[in-house]
Structures are given as structure tokens and as C-alpha cells.
N, C-alpha and C positions, 0 to 999 in steps of 0.2 A: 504493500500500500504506500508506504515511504519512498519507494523510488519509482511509483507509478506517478503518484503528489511532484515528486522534482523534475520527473522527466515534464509533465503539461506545464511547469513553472517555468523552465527553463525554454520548451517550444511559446510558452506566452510572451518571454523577454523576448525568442528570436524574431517572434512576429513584431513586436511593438516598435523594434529597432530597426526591421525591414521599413516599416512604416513612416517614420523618422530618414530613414536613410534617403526613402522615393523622393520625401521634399525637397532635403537636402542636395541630390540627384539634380533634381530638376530647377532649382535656384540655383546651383552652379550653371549649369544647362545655358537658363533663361536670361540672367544677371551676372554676367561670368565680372568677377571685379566690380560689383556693385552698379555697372554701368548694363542695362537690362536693355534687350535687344526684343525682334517681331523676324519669329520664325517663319519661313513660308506657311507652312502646316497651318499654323494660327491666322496668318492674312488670309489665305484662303477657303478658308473654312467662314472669314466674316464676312469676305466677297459673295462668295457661295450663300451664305443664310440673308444679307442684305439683298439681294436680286432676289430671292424670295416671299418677301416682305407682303403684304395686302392688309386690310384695316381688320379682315376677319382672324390672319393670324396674329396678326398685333395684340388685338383684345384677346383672344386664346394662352397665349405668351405670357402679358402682363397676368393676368387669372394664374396661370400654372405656375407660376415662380413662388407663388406664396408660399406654395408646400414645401418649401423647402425654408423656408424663416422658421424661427422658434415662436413665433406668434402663434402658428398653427400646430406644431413640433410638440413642441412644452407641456400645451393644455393634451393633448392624444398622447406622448410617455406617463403623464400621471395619471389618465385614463386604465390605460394598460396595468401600469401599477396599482391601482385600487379595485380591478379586476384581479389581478393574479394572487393580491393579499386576502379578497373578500372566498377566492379558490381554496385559500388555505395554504396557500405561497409564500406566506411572509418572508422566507430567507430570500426567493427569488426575484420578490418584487419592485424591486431594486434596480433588476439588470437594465431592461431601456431606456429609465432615464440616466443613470449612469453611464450609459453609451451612448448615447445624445450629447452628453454634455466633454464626453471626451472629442465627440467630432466638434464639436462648437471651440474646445480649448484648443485641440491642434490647429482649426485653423485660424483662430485668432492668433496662436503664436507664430503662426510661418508669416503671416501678413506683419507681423511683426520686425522681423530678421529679412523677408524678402519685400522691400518697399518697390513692386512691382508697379508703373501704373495702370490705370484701366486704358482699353483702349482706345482708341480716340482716329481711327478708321473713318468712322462713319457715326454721324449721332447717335446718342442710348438714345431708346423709347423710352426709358423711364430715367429720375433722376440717378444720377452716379450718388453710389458709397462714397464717404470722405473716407474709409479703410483702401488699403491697396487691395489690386488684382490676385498673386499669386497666397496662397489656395484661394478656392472656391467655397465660401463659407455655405451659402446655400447646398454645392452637392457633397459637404461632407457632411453639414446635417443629415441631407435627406438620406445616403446613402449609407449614414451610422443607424437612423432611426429604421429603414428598411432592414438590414442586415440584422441586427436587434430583437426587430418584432419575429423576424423569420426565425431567430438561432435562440428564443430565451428559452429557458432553462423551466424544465417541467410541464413544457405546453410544446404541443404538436401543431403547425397550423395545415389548413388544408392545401394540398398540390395546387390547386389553381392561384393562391393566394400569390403562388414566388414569381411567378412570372408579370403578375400584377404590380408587385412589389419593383422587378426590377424594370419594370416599363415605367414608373415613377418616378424611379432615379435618374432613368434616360432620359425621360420628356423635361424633368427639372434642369437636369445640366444643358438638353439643349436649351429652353430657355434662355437661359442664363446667356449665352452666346448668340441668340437670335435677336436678343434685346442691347445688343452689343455691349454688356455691362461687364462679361468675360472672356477672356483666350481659349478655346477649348483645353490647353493644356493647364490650366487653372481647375476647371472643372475636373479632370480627367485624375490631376495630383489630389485634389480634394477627395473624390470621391474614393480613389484605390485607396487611400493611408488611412482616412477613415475606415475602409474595410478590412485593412489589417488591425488598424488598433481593437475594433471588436472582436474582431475575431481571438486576436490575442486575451483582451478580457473573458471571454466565453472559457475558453481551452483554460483558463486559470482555475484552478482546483477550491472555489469557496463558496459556490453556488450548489444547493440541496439537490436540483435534478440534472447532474449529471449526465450527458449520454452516451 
């Protein structure tokens, strides 16, 4: 049991640090010397979503990006949690907002250290963040809060749920880059290291249901 506990302790460090390491990765990548560059990858991808554009997807866009703020995030993990406790879950019920709030910390801290700026291509639809570009605070919410609801501890959800879950994550990040507020690689860093960091919290050996 003691070295079943250190082996998932030790694959949770290697995940949290993979996690760490992507940003990392990709701020050198993006900001190489603090002087931060526009990859082709990223112009075209804003090229491509601006030629796009109609007032129907506009309002579509602006509508879908909410799901990925903690305005909508926050109130649905304590949901969750006062379900899984009212279950009989109390040790578990914990798990998504706790993984909510670690994609909300990683990427406040990368926007911290990589003072990316937004891009400025082509107008946002909606006001610009006064925080930087690099992570995507939106898709590493949504894609902590996804990953979370699908992986908590002591509840099963149903097969059709995951693919729902991760059509959420895609439609939010696109968003996010069709309202030109991000680089796809902003999204793309957000959403992976958020999925390791849960992931790595899951695999940690302190939660009741196990799998």
C-alpha cells in the first residue's frame, strides 16, 4: 500500500511539473528574451477565424466564452460539490472546485512571468483583458473544470457526457481566438497544463474513491 501511495505521489509530481514545464516551453517558445514574437501558426489561425466572422457568429462567440469565466465556473464546482457531499462524498467533494481553482492559479501565474500581449491583428469583439495573453485563463478554467467533473472521485459520469465535455473546451478556446482576445497557442498552453495539473491532482493518493 506504501509504495502503491508513492508510486501515484511521485506520477502526480511528474504530471504537475510536465504541466509547468509546457508553459515554460512555450514562453521561451513565444517570448524568447522577454521580447515576445507572432508565430505564423497564430496569424493564421486569426486570419482564418476573422474572414469568418458574421453578426450570427459574433453573438454565438460573445454567448460561449462565458463558460469559461468563473462567473459561470465557480457557482456549477460548488454545485457539484454540494451534490457529491449531500451523496455522502464529503472527502470527495472537494475535488472540482479545487481543480478549478488550480487552472484559475496556473494561469494567473504564467500571465504573470509571461507578459504576453493580446493580439492586436484585427479588433477584439469584445473589450480586451488588462491581464496578458499567454495562458488562456478562460481555456484553462474550462478545461480544469471539464476534466474534473469527468475524472472526480467516487462518481461515474455517463459516456455521452465526455465528448460533450470536450466539445466545451473546444468551442470555449475557439472562442477565445475568434473574438481575437487570444493566440491559439495561448488557448492550446492553457488548456493542456490545466489538464495535467488535474490530472496530477486526481492520481494523488487523498481522495476516498479511488479508481
Amino acid at each position: 500500500m506504501t509504495t502503491s501511495r508513492g508510486r501515484r505521489w511521485r506520477l502526480a509530481g511528474l504530471l504537475a511539473l510536465g504541466g509547468a514545464a509546457l508553459l515554460r516551453a512555450g514562453a521561451d517558445h513565444l517570448c524568447p528574451g522577454a521580447r515576445c514574437r507572432v508565430p505564423d501558426f497564430d496569424a493564421a489561425a486569426l486570419v482564418a477565424l476573422h474572414a469568418m466572422q458574421t453578426p450570427t457568429l459574433d453573438a454565438l462567440f460573445r454567448t460561449v466564452t462565458h463558460a469559461g469565466g468563473l462567473a459561470v465556473l465557480a457557482p456549477l464546482a460548488a454545485l457539484v460539490a454540494f451534490i457529491d457531499w449531500r451523496a455522502g462524498r464529503g472527502r470527495d467533494a472537494g475535488f472540482v472546485p479545487l481543480a478549478l481553482m488550480l487552472g484559475w492559479a496556473l494561469a494567473r501565474i504564467g500571465k504573470e512571468l509571461v507578459l504576453r500581449p493580446r493580439p492586436e491583428i484585427f479588433a477584439a469583439l469584445v473589450p480586451l483583458p488588462a491581464s496578458s495573453s499567454f495562458p488562456s485563463g478562460h481555456a484553462a478554467q474550462v478545461a480544469a473544470f471539464a476534466l474534473a467533473l469527468a475524472l472526480r472521485p467516487g462518481a461515474r459520469l455517463p459516456w455521452p457526457a465526455w465528448p460533450a465535455l470536450a466539445l466545451l473546451v473546444v468551442v470555449v478556446c475557439v472562442a477565445r481566438v475568434y473574438l481575437q482576445v487570444h493566440y491559439p497557442s495561448d488557448v492550446l498552453a492553457g488548456a493542456l497544463a490545466a489538464a495535467l495539473w488535474v490530472t496530477a491532482l486526481r492520481v494523488a493518493p487523498v481522495w476516498g474513491g479511488q479508481r
